[in-house]
C-alpha positions in Angstrom: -10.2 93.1 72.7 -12.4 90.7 71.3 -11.0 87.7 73.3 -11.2 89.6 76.2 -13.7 87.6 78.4 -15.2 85.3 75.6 -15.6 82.0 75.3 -14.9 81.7 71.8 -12.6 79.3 70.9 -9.1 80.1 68.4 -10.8 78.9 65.2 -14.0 81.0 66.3 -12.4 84.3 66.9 -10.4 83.8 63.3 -14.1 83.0 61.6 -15.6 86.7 63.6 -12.8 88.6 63.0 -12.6 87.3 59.4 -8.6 86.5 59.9 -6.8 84.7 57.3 -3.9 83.5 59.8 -3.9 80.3 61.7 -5.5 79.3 65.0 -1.4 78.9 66.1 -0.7 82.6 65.3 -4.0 84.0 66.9 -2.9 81.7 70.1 0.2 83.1 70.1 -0.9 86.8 69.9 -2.7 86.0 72.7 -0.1 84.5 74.5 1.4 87.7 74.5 -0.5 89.2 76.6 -0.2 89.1 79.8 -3.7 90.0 80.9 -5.2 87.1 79.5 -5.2 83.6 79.9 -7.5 80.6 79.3 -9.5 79.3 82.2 -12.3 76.7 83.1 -15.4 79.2 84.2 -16.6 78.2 87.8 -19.8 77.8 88.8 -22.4 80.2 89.8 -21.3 80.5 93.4 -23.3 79.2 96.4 -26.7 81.2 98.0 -26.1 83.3 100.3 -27.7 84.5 103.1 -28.9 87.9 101.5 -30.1 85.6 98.4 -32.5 83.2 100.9 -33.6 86.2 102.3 -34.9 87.7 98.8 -36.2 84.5 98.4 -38.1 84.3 101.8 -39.2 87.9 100.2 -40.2 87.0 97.0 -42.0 84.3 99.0 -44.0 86.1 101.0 -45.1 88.9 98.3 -46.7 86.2 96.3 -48.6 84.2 99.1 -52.1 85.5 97.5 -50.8 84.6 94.1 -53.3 82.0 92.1 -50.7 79.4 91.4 -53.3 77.7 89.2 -52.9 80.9 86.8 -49.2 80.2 86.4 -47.5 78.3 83.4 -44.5 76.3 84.8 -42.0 75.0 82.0 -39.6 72.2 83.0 -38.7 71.7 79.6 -35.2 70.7 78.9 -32.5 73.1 77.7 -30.4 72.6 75.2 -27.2 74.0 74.4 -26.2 74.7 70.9 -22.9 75.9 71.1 -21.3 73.4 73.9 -21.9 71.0 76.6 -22.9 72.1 80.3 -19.7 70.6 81.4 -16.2 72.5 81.9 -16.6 75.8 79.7 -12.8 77.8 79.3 -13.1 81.4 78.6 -10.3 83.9 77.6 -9.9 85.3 80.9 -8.7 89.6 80.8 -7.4 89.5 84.9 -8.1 93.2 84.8 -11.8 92.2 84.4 -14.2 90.4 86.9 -13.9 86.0 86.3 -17.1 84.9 84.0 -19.4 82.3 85.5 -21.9 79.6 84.4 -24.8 78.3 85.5 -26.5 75.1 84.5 -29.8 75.7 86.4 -32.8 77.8 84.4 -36.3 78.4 86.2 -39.1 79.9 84.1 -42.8 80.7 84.7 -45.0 83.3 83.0 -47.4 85.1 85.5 -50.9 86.9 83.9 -50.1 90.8 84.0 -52.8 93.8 84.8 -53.1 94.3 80.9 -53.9 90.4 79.6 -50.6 89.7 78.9 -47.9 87.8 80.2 -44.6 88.5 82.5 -41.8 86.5 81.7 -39.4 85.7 84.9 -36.0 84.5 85.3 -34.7 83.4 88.9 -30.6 84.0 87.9 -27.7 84.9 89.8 -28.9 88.5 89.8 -32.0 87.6 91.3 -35.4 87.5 89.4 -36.1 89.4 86.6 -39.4 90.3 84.6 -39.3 90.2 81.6 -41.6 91.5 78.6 -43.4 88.6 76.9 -45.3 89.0 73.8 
Protein backbone atom coordinates (compact mmCIF):
# COMPACT_ATOMS: atom_id res chain seq x y z
CA UNK A 1 0.00 0.00 0.00
CA UNK A 2 2.59 2.29 0.69
CA UNK A 3 4.06 2.09 -2.90
CA UNK A 4 0.98 2.46 -4.26
CA UNK A 5 1.18 5.73 -6.31
CA UNK A 6 4.48 7.09 -4.67
CA UNK A 7 7.41 8.22 -5.93
CA UNK A 8 9.59 6.88 -3.42
CA UNK A 9 12.35 5.03 -4.63
CA UNK A 10 13.31 1.04 -3.26
CA UNK A 11 15.89 2.25 -0.71
CA UNK A 12 13.23 5.05 0.37
CA UNK A 13 10.34 2.85 1.04
CA UNK A 14 12.87 0.33 3.10
CA UNK A 15 14.19 3.67 5.23
CA UNK A 16 9.86 4.67 5.90
CA UNK A 17 8.77 1.45 6.52
CA UNK A 18 11.92 0.71 8.69
CA UNK A 19 12.57 -2.71 6.70
CA UNK A 20 15.63 -4.58 7.32
CA UNK A 21 15.53 -6.54 3.84
CA UNK A 22 17.17 -5.42 0.74
CA UNK A 23 16.07 -2.92 -2.00
CA UNK A 24 16.17 -6.47 -4.29
CA UNK A 25 13.58 -8.22 -2.09
CA UNK A 26 11.24 -5.04 -1.66
CA UNK A 27 11.55 -4.90 -5.77
CA UNK A 28 10.55 -8.16 -6.00
CA UNK A 29 7.51 -8.01 -3.61
CA UNK A 30 6.57 -5.47 -5.75
CA UNK A 31 6.98 -7.21 -8.77
CA UNK A 32 4.45 -9.40 -7.63
CA UNK A 33 1.91 -7.48 -7.99
CA UNK A 34 0.30 -7.11 -10.79
CA UNK A 35 -1.34 -3.71 -10.12
CA UNK A 36 1.66 -1.98 -10.00
CA UNK A 37 4.38 -1.10 -12.04
CA UNK A 38 7.08 1.68 -12.42
CA UNK A 39 6.43 4.53 -14.81
CA UNK A 40 7.85 8.01 -15.94
CA UNK A 41 4.88 10.60 -14.67
CA UNK A 42 3.75 12.67 -17.73
CA UNK A 43 3.21 16.00 -17.73
CA UNK A 44 0.45 18.18 -16.51
CA UNK A 45 -1.62 17.82 -19.65
CA UNK A 46 -2.40 20.66 -22.18
CA UNK A 47 -5.16 23.78 -21.42
CA UNK A 48 -8.13 23.20 -22.48
CA UNK A 49 -10.85 25.02 -23.63
CA UNK A 50 -12.84 25.01 -20.26
CA UNK A 51 -9.31 26.02 -18.54
CA UNK A 52 -8.96 29.38 -21.06
CA UNK A 53 -12.25 30.08 -20.32
CA UNK A 54 -11.75 30.20 -16.40
CA UNK A 55 -8.95 32.08 -17.20
CA UNK A 56 -10.83 34.69 -19.53
CA UNK A 57 -13.02 34.55 -16.06
CA UNK A 58 -10.59 35.03 -13.70
CA UNK A 59 -9.58 37.75 -16.08
CA UNK A 60 -12.34 39.65 -16.15
CA UNK A 61 -13.29 39.47 -12.24
CA UNK A 62 -10.02 41.21 -11.48
CA UNK A 63 -10.11 44.08 -14.15
CA UNK A 64 -10.64 46.79 -11.17
CA UNK A 65 -7.87 45.03 -9.26
CA UNK A 66 -4.85 47.60 -8.17
CA UNK A 67 -2.04 45.53 -9.68
CA UNK A 68 0.31 47.97 -7.89
CA UNK A 69 -1.01 46.34 -4.54
CA UNK A 70 0.10 42.86 -5.65
CA UNK A 71 3.44 41.10 -4.68
CA UNK A 72 4.59 39.00 -7.71
CA UNK A 73 7.45 36.33 -6.86
CA UNK A 74 9.45 34.88 -9.87
CA UNK A 75 11.76 33.40 -7.55
CA UNK A 76 13.23 30.18 -8.59
CA UNK A 77 12.11 26.85 -7.19
CA UNK A 78 14.14 24.42 -6.06
CA UNK A 79 13.59 20.90 -5.65
CA UNK A 80 15.01 19.02 -2.80
CA UNK A 81 14.20 15.63 -3.43
CA UNK A 82 14.93 15.33 -7.37
CA UNK A 83 15.34 16.98 -10.59
CA UNK A 84 12.34 18.49 -12.79
CA UNK A 85 13.26 16.00 -15.35
CA UNK A 86 11.68 12.37 -15.89
CA UNK A 87 10.10 11.56 -12.35
CA UNK A 88 9.00 7.40 -12.15
CA UNK A 89 6.36 6.68 -9.69
CA UNK A 90 5.04 3.26 -8.50
CA UNK A 91 2.03 3.26 -10.62
CA UNK A 92 -1.33 1.05 -8.78
CA UNK A 93 -3.44 0.74 -12.49
CA UNK A 94 -6.53 0.54 -10.33
CA UNK A 95 -5.69 4.16 -9.42
CA UNK A 96 -5.83 7.37 -11.68
CA UNK A 97 -1.84 8.02 -13.42
CA UNK A 98 0.09 10.85 -11.14
CA UNK A 99 1.25 13.94 -12.91
CA UNK A 100 3.96 16.68 -12.69
CA UNK A 101 4.15 20.00 -13.29
CA UNK A 102 7.21 22.15 -13.59
CA UNK A 103 5.44 25.49 -13.77
CA UNK A 104 4.58 27.41 -10.27
CA UNK A 105 2.75 31.00 -10.35
CA UNK A 106 2.42 32.92 -7.02
CA UNK A 107 1.16 36.32 -6.01
CA UNK A 108 -0.31 37.43 -2.71
CA UNK A 109 -3.38 39.82 -3.10
CA UNK A 110 -4.29 42.42 0.22
CA UNK A 111 -7.58 40.74 1.80
CA UNK A 112 -10.64 42.80 3.49
CA UNK A 113 -9.03 42.14 6.96
CA UNK A 114 -5.12 43.57 6.38
CA UNK A 115 -3.90 40.43 5.61
CA UNK A 116 -2.76 38.56 2.71
CA UNK A 117 -4.35 35.77 0.19
CA UNK A 118 -2.00 33.43 -0.92
CA UNK A 119 -2.85 31.97 -4.72
CA UNK A 120 -1.78 29.08 -6.63
CA UNK A 121 -2.71 28.89 -10.51
CA UNK A 122 -2.32 24.65 -10.67
CA UNK A 123 -3.87 22.09 -12.62
CA UNK A 124 -7.02 22.42 -10.51
CA UNK A 125 -7.39 25.89 -11.21
CA UNK A 126 -6.46 28.69 -8.66
CA UNK A 127 -6.64 28.39 -5.19
CA UNK A 128 -6.53 30.87 -2.16
CA UNK A 129 -4.83 30.11 0.19
CA UNK A 130 -4.47 31.40 3.99
CA UNK A 131 -1.26 33.38 4.42
CA UNK A 132 -0.08 34.43 7.76
Amino acid sequence: RKVSNSTNSLSGTRAELSLSVSRTTIWRTIKRNENIERGVMRRVPRLTDAHKHRRLELARTNMGTNWAKVIWSDEKKFNLDGCDGQRSHWHDMRKEPMYFSRKKFWWRLPDDLGGFLLQQEGRAGIRKLPYG
